[in-house]
VMD Tcl script that builds the backbone (N, CA, C; Angstrom):
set m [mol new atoms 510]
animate dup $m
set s [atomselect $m all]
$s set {name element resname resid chain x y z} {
  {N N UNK 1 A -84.886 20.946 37.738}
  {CA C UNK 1 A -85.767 21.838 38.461}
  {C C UNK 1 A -84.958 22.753 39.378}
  {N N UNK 2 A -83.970 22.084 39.768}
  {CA C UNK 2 A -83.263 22.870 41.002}
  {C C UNK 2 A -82.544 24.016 40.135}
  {N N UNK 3 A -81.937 23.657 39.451}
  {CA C UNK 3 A -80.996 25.083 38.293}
  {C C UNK 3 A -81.683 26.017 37.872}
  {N N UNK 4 A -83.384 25.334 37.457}
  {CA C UNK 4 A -84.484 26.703 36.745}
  {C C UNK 4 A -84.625 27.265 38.129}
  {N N UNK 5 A -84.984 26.721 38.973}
  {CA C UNK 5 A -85.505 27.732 40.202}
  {C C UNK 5 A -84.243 28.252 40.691}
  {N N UNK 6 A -83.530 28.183 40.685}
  {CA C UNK 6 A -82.332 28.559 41.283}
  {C C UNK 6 A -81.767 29.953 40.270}
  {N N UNK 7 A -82.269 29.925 38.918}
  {CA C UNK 7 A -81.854 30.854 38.438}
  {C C UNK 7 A -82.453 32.126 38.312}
  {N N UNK 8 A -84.117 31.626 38.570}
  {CA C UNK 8 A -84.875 32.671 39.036}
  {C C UNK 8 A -84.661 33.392 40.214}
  {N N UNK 9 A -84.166 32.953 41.520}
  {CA C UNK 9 A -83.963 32.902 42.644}
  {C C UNK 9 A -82.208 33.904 42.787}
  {N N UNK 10 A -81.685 33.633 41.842}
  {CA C UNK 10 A -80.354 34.331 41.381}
  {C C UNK 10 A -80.686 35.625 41.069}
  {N N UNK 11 A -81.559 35.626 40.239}
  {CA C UNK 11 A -82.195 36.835 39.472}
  {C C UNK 11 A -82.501 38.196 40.807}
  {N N UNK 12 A -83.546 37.404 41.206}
  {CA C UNK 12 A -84.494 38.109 41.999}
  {C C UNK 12 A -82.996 38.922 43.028}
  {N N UNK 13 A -82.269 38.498 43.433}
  {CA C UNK 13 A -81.241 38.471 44.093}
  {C C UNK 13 A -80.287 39.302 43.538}
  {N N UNK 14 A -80.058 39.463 42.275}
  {CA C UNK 14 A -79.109 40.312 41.825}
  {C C UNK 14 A -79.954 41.475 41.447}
  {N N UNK 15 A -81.740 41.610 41.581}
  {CA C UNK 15 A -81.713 42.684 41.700}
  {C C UNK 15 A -82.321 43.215 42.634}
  {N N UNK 16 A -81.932 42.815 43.644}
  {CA C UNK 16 A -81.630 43.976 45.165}
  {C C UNK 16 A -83.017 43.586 46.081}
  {N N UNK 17 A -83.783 42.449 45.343}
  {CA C UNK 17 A -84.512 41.905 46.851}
  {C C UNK 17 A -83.765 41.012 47.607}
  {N N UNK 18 A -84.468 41.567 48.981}
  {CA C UNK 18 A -83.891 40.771 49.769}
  {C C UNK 18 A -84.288 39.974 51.284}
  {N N UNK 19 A -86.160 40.378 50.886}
  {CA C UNK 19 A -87.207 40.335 51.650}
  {C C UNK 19 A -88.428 39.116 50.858}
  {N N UNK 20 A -88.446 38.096 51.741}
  {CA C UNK 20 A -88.643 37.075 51.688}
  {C C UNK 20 A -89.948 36.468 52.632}
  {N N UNK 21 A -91.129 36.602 52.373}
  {CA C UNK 21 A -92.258 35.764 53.197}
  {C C UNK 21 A -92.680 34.833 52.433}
  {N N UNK 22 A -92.491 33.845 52.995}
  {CA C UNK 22 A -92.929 32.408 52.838}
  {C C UNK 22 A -94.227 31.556 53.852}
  {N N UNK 23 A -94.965 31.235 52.680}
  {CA C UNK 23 A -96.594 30.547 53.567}
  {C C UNK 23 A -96.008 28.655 53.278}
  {N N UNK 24 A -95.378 28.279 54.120}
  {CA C UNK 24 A -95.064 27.196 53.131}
  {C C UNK 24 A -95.731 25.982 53.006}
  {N N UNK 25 A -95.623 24.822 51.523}
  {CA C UNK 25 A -96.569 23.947 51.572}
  {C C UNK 25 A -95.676 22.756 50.626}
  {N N UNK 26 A -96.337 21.892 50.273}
  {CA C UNK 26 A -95.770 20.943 49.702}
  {C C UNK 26 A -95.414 21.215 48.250}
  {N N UNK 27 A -95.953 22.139 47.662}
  {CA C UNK 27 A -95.749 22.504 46.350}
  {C C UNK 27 A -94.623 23.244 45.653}
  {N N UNK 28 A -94.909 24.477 47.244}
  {CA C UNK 28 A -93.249 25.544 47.127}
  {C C UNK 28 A -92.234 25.235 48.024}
  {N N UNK 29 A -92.140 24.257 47.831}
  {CA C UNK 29 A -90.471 23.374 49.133}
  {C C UNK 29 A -89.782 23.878 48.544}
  {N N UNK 30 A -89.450 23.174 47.186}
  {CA C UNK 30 A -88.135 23.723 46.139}
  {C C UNK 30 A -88.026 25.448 46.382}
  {N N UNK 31 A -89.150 25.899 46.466}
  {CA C UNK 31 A -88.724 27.228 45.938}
  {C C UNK 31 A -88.003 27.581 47.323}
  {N N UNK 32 A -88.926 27.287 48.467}
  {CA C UNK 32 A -88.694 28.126 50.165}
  {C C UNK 32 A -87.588 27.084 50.430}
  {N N UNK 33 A -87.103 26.473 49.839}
  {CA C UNK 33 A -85.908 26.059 50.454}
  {C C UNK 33 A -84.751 26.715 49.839}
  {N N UNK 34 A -84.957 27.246 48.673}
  {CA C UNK 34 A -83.469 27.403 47.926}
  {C C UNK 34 A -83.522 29.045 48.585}
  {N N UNK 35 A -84.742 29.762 48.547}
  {CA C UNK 35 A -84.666 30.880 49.555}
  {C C UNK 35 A -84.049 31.066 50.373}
  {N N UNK 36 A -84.422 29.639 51.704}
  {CA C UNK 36 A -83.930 29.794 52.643}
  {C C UNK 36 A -82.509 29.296 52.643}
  {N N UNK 37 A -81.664 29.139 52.229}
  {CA C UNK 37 A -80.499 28.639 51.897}
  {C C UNK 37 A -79.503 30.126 51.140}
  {N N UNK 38 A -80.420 31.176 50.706}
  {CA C UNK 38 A -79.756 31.930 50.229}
  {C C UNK 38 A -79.155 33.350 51.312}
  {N N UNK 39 A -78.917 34.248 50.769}
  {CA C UNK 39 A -78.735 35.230 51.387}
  {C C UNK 39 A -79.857 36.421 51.608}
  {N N UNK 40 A -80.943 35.522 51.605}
  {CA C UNK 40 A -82.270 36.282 51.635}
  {C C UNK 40 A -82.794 36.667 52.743}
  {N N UNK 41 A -83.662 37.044 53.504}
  {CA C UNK 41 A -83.772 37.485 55.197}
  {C C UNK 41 A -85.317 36.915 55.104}
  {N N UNK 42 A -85.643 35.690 55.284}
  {CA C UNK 42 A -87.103 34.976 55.190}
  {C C UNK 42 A -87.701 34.975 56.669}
  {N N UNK 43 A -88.748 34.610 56.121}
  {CA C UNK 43 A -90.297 35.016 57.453}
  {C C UNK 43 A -90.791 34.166 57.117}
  {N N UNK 44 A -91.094 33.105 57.948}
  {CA C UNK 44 A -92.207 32.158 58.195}
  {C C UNK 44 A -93.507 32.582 58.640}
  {N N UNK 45 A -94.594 32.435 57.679}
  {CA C UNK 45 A -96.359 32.278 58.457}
  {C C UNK 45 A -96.655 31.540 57.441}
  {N N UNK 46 A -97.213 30.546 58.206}
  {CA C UNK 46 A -98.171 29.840 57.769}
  {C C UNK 46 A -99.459 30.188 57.271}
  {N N UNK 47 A -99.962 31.367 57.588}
  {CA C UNK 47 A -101.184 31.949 57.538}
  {C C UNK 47 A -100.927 32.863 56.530}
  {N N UNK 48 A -101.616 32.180 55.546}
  {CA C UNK 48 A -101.190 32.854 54.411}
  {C C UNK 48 A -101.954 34.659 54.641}
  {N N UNK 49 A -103.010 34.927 54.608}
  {CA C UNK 49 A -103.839 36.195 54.770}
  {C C UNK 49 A -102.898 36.445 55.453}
  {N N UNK 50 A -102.092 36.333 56.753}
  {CA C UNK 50 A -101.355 37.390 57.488}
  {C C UNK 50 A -99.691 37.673 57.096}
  {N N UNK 51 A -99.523 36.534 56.056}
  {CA C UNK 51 A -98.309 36.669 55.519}
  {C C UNK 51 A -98.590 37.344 54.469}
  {N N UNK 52 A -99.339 37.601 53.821}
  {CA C UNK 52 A -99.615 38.915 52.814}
  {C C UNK 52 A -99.449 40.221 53.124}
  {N N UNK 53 A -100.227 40.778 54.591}
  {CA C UNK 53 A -100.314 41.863 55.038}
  {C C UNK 53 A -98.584 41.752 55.422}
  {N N UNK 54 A -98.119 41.096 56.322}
  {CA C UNK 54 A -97.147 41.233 56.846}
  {C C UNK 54 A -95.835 41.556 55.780}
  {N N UNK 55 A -95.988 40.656 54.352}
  {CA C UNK 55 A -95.195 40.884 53.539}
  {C C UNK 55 A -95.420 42.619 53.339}
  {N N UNK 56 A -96.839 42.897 52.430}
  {CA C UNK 56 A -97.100 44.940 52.411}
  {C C UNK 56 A -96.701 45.283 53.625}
  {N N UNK 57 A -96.496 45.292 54.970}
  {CA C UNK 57 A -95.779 45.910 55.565}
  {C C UNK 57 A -94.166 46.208 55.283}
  {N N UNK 58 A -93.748 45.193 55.352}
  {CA C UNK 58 A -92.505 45.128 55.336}
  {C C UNK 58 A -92.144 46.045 53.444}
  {N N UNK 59 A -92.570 45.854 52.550}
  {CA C UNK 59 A -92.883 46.780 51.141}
  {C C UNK 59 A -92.625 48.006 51.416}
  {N N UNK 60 A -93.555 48.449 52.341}
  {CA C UNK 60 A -94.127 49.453 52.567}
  {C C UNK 60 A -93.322 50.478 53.634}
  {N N UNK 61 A -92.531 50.216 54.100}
  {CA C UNK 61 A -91.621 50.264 55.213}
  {C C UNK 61 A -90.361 50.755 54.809}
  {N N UNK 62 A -90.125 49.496 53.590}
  {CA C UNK 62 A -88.146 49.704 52.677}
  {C C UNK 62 A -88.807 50.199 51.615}
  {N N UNK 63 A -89.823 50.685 51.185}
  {CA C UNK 63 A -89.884 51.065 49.457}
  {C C UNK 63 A -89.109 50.247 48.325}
  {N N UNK 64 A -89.474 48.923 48.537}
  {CA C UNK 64 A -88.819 48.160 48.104}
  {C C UNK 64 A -89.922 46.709 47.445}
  {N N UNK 65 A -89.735 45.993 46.573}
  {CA C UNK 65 A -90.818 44.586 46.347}
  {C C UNK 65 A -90.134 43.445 47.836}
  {N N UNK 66 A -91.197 43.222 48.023}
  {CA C UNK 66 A -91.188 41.964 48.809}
  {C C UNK 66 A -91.328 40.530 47.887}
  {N N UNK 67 A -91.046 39.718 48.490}
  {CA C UNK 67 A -91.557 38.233 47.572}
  {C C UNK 67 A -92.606 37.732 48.741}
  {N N UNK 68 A -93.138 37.176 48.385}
  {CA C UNK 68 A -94.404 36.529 48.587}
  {C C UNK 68 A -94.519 34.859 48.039}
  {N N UNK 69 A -94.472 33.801 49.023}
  {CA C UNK 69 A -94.250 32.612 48.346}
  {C C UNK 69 A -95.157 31.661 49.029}
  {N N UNK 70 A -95.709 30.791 48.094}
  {CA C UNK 70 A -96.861 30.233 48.744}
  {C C UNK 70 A -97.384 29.028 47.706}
  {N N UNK 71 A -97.750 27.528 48.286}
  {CA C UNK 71 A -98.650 26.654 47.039}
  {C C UNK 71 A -99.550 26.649 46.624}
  {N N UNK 72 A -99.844 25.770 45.882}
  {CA C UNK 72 A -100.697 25.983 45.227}
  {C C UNK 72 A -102.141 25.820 45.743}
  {N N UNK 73 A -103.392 25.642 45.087}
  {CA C UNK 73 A -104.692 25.795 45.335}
  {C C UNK 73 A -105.182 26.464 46.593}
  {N N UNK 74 A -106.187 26.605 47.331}
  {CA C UNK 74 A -106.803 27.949 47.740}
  {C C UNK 74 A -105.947 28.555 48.386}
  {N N UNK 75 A -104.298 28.343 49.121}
  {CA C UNK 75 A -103.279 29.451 49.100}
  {C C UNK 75 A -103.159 30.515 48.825}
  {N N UNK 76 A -103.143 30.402 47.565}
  {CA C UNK 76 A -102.956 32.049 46.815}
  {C C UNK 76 A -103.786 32.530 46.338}
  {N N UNK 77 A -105.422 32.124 47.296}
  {CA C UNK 77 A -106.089 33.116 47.535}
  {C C UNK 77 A -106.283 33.508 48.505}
  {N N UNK 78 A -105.444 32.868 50.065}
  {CA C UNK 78 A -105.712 33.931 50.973}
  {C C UNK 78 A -104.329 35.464 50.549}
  {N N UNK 79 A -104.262 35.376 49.672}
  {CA C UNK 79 A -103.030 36.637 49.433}
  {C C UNK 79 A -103.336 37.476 49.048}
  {N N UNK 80 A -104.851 37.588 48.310}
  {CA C UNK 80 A -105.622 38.343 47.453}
  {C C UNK 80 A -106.241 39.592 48.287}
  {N N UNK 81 A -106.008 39.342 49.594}
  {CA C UNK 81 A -106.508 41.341 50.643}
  {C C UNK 81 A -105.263 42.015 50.222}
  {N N UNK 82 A -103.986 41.569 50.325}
  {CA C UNK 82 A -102.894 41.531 51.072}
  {C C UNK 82 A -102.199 42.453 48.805}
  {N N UNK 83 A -102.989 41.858 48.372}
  {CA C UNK 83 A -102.515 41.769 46.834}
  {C C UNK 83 A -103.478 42.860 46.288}
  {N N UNK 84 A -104.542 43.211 46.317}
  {CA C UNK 84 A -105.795 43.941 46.407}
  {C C UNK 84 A -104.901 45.443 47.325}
  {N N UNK 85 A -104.797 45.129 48.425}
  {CA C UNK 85 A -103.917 46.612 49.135}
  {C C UNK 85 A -103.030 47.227 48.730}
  {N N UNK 86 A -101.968 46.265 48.203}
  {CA C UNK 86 A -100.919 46.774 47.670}
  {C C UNK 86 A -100.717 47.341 46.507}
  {N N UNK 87 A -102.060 46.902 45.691}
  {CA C UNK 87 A -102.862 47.413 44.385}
  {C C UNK 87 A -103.014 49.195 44.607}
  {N N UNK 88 A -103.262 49.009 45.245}
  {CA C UNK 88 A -104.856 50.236 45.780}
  {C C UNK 88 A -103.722 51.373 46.690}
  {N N UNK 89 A -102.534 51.125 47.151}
  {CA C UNK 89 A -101.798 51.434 47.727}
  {C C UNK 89 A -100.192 51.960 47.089}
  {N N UNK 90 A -100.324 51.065 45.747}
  {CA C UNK 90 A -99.244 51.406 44.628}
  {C C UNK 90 A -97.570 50.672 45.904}
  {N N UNK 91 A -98.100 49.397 46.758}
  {CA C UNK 91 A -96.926 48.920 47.245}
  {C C UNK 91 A -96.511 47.669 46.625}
  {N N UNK 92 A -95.206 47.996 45.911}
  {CA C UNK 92 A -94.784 46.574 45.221}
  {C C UNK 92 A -94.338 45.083 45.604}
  {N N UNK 93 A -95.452 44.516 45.154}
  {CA C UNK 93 A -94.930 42.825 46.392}
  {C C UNK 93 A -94.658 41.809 44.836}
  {N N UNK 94 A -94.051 40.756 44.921}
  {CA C UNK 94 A -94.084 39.768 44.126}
  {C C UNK 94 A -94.575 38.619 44.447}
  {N N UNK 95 A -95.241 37.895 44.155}
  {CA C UNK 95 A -96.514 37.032 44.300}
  {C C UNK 95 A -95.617 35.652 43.334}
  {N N UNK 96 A -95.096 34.368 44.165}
  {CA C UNK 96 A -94.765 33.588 43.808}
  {C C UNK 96 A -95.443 32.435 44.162}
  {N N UNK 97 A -96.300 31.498 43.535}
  {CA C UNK 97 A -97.277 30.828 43.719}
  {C C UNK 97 A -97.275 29.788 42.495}
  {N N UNK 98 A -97.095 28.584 43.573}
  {CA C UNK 98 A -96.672 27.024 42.717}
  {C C UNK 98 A -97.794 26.569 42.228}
  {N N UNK 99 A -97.975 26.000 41.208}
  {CA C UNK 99 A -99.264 25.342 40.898}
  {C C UNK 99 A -99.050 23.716 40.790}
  {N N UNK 100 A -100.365 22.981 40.089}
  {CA C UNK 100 A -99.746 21.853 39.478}
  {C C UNK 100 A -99.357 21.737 37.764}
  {N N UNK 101 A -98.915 20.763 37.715}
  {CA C UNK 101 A -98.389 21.128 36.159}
  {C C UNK 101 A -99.845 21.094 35.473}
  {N N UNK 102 A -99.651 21.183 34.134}
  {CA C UNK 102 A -101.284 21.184 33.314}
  {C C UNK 102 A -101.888 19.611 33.014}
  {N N UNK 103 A -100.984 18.956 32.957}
  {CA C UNK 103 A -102.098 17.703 33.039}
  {C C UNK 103 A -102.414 17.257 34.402}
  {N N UNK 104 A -102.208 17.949 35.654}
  {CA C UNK 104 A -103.055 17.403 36.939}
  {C C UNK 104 A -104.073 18.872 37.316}
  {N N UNK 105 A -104.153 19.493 36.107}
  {CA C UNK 105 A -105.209 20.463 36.544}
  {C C UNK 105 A -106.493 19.652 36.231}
  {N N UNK 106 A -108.070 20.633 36.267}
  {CA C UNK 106 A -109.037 19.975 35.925}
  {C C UNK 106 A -109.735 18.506 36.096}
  {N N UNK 107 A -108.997 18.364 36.631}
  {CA C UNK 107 A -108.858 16.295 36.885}
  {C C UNK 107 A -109.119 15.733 38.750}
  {N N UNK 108 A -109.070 16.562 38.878}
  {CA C UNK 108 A -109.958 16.226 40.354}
  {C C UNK 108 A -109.105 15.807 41.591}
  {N N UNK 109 A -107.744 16.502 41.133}
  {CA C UNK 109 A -106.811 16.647 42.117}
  {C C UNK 109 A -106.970 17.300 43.782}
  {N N UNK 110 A -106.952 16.740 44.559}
  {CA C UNK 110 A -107.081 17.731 46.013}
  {C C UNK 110 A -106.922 18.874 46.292}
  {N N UNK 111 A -107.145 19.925 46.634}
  {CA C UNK 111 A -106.803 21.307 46.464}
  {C C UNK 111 A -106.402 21.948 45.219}
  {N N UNK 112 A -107.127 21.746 44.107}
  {CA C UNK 112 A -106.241 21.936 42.909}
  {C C UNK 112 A -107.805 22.760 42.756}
  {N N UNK 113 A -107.184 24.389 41.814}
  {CA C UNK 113 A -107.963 25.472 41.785}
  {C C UNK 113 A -107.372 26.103 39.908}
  {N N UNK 114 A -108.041 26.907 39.795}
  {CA C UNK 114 A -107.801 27.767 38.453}
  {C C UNK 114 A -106.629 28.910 39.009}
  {N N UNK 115 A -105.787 28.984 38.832}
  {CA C UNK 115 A -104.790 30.207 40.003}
  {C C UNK 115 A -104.433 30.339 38.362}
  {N N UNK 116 A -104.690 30.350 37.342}
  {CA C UNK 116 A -103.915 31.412 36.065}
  {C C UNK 116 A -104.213 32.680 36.501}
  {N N UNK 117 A -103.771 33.645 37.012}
  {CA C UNK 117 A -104.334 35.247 36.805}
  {C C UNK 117 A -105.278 35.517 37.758}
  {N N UNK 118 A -104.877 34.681 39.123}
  {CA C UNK 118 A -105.937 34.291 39.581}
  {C C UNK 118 A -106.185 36.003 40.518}
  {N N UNK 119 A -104.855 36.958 40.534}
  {CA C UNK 119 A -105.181 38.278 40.927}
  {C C UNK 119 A -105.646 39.533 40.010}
  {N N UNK 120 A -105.518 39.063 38.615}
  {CA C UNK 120 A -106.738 39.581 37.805}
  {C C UNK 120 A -106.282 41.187 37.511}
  {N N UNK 121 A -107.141 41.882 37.954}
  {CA C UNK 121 A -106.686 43.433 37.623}
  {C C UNK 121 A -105.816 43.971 38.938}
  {N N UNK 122 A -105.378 43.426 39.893}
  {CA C UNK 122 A -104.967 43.928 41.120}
  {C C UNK 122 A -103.118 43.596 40.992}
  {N N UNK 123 A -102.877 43.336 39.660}
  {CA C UNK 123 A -101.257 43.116 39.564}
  {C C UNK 123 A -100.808 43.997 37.908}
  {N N UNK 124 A -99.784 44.609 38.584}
  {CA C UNK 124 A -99.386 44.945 37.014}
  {C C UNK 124 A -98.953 43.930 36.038}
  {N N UNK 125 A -98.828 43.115 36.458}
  {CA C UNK 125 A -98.276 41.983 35.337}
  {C C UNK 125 A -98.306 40.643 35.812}
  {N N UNK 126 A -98.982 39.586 35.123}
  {CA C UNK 126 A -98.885 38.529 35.755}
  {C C UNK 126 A -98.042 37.102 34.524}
  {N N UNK 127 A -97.659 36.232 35.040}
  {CA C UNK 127 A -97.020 35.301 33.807}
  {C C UNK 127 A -96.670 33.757 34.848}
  {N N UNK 128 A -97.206 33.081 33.846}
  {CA C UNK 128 A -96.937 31.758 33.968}
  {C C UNK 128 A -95.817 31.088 33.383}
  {N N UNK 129 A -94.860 30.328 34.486}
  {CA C UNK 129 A -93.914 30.152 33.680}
  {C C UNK 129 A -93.877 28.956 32.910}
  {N N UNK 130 A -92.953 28.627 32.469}
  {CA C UNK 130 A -93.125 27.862 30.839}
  {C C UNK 130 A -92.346 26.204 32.743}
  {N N UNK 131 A -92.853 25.137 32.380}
  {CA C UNK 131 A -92.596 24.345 32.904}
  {C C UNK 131 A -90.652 23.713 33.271}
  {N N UNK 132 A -90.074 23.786 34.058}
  {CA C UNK 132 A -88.721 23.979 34.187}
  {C C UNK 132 A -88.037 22.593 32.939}
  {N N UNK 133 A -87.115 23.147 32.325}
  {CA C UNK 133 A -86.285 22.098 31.557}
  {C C UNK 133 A -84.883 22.343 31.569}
  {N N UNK 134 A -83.661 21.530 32.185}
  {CA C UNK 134 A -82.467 21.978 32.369}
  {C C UNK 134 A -81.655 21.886 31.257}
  {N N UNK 135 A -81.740 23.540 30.765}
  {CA C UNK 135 A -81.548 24.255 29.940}
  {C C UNK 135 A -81.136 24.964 29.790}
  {N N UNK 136 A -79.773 25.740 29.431}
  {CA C UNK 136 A -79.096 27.035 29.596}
  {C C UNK 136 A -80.540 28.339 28.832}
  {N N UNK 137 A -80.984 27.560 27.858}
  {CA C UNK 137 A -82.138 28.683 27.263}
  {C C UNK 137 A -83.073 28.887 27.967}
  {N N UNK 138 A -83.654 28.068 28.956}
  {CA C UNK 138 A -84.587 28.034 29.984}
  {C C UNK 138 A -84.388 28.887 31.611}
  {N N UNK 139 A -83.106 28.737 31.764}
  {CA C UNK 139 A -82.695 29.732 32.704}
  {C C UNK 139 A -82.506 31.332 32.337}
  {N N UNK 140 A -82.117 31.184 31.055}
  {CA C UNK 140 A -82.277 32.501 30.429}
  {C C UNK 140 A -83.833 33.139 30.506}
  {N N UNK 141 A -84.350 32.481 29.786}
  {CA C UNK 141 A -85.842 32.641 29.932}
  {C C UNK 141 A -86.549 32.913 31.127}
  {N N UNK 142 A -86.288 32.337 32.668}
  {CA C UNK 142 A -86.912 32.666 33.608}
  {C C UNK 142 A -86.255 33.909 34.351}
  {N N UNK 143 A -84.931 34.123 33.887}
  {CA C UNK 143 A -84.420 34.917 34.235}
  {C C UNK 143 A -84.953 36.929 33.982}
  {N N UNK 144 A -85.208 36.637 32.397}
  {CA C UNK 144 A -86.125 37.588 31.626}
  {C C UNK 144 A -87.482 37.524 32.114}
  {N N UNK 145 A -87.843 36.979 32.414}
  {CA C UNK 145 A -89.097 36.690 33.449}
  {C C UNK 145 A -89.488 37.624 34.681}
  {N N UNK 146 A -88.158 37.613 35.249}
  {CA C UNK 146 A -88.251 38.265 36.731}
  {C C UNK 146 A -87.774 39.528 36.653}
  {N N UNK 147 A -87.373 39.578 35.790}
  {CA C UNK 147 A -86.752 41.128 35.124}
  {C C UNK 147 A -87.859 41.869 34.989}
  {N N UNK 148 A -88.785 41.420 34.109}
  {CA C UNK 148 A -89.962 41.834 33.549}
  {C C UNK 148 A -90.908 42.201 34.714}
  {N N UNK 149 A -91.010 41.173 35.561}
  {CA C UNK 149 A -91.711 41.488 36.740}
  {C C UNK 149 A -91.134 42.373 37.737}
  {N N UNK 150 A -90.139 42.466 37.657}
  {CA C UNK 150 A -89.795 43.516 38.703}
  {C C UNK 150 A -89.750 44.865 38.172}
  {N N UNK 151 A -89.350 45.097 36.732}
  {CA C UNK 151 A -89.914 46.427 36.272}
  {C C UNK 151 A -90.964 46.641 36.196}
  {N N UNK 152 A -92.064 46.206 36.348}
  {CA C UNK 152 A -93.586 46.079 36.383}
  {C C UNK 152 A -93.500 46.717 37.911}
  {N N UNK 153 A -92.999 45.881 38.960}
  {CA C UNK 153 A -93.081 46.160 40.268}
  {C C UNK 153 A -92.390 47.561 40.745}
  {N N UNK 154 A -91.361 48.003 40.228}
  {CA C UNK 154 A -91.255 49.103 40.178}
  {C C UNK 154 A -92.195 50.864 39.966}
  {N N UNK 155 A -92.462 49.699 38.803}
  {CA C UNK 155 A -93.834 51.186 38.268}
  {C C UNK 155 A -94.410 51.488 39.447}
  {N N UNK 156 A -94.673 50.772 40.341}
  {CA C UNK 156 A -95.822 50.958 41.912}
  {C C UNK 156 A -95.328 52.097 42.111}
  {N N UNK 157 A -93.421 51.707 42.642}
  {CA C UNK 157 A -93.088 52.969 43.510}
  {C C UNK 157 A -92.933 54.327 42.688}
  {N N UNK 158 A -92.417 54.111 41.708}
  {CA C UNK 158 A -92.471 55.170 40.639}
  {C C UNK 158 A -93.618 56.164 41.033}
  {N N UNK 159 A -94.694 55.301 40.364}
  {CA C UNK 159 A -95.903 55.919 41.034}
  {C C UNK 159 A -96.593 56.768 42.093}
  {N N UNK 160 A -95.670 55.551 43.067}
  {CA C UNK 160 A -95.494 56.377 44.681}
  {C C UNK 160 A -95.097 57.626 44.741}
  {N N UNK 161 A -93.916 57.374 44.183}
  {CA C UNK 161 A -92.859 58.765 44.408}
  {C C UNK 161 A -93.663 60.006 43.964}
  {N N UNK 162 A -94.095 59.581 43.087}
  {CA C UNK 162 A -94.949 60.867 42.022}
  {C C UNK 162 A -95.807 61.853 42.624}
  {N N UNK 163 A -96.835 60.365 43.295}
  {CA C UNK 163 A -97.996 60.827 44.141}
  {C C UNK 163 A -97.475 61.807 45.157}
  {N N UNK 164 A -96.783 60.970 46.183}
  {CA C UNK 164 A -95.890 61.965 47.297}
  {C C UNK 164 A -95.731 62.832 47.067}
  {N N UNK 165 A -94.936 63.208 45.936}
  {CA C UNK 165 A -94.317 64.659 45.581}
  {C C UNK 165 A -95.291 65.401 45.031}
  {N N UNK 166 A -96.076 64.536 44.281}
  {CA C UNK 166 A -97.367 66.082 43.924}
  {C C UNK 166 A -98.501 66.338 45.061}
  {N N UNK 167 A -98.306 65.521 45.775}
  {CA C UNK 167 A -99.157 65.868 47.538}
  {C C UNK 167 A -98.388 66.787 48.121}
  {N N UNK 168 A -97.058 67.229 48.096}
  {CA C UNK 168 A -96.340 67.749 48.449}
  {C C UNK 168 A -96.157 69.265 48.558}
  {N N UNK 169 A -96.229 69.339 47.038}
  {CA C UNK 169 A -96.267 70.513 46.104}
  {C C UNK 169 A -97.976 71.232 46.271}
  {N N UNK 170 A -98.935 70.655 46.712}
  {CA C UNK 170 A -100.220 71.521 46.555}
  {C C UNK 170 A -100.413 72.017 48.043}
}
mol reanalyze $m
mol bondsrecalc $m
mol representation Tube
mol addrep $m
């Protein structure tokens, strides 16, 4: 587990984030710890709704994706104003949100919710990752993962830029 997340966490890192809000819980330790251990510049709130906004600020500020990290069940839905704005706003955040594996879904686990897609039309791209196996093909794989998502996250500012400049021009 520590090598798959760690290689995602590599990823994200080699490409040029470096903005880090963390809601933290028992689910995303692994993740907010290997964060915080990195060369990343992390923010603690607990409150998830204000660590959303606070993450689109900070987006919104560097023209840049933020990460966004948070556990699982009703968590990562207080992120959904914060995910919804940044929609509506074309500001790129990345939305990292632990679940439980698939056989403790449905089963009447404590805080345990449907979070597949759980931001729906308000993300350019959403993906579940394939369950960690220490694996040189598996690190590859999550690696292509975050790639994917961050060119997705890009399109926002792209977007941005566009808008700006043709507000500009009239």
């Amino acid at each position: 587990m520590t090598n798959y997340i760690g290689a995602l966490i590599d990823e994200l890192y080699l490409l040029g984030i470096k903005h880090v809000v963390i809601s933290p819980g028992s689910r995303s330790t692994p993740l907010s710890m290997i964060f915080m251990e990195g060369d990343f510049k992390t923010y603690i709130n607990i409150d998830e709704r204000s660590a959303g906004f606070f993450a689109l600020g900070i987006a919104k500020e560097l023209g840049e994706p933020v990460i966004l990290v948070c556990t699982s069940g009703t968590a990562a839905c207080n992120y959904l104003p914060a995910v919804t704005e940044a929609a509506a706003s074309k500001i790129p955040l990345i939305v990292l949100t632990s679940d439980r594996p698939h056989e403790l879904r449905n089963v009447g686990a404590p805080q345990s919710i449907n979070q597949n897609n759980i931001y729906n039309n308000f993300v350019k791209h959403y993906e579940e990752l394939a369950l960690p196996k220490d694996d040189e093909l598996y690190y590859r794989y999550v690696r292509t993962v975050i790639d994917r998502s961050y060119s997705m996250a890009m399109i926002y500012l792209r977007e941005l830029y566009i808008s700006m400049y043709h507000c500009e021009i009239l």
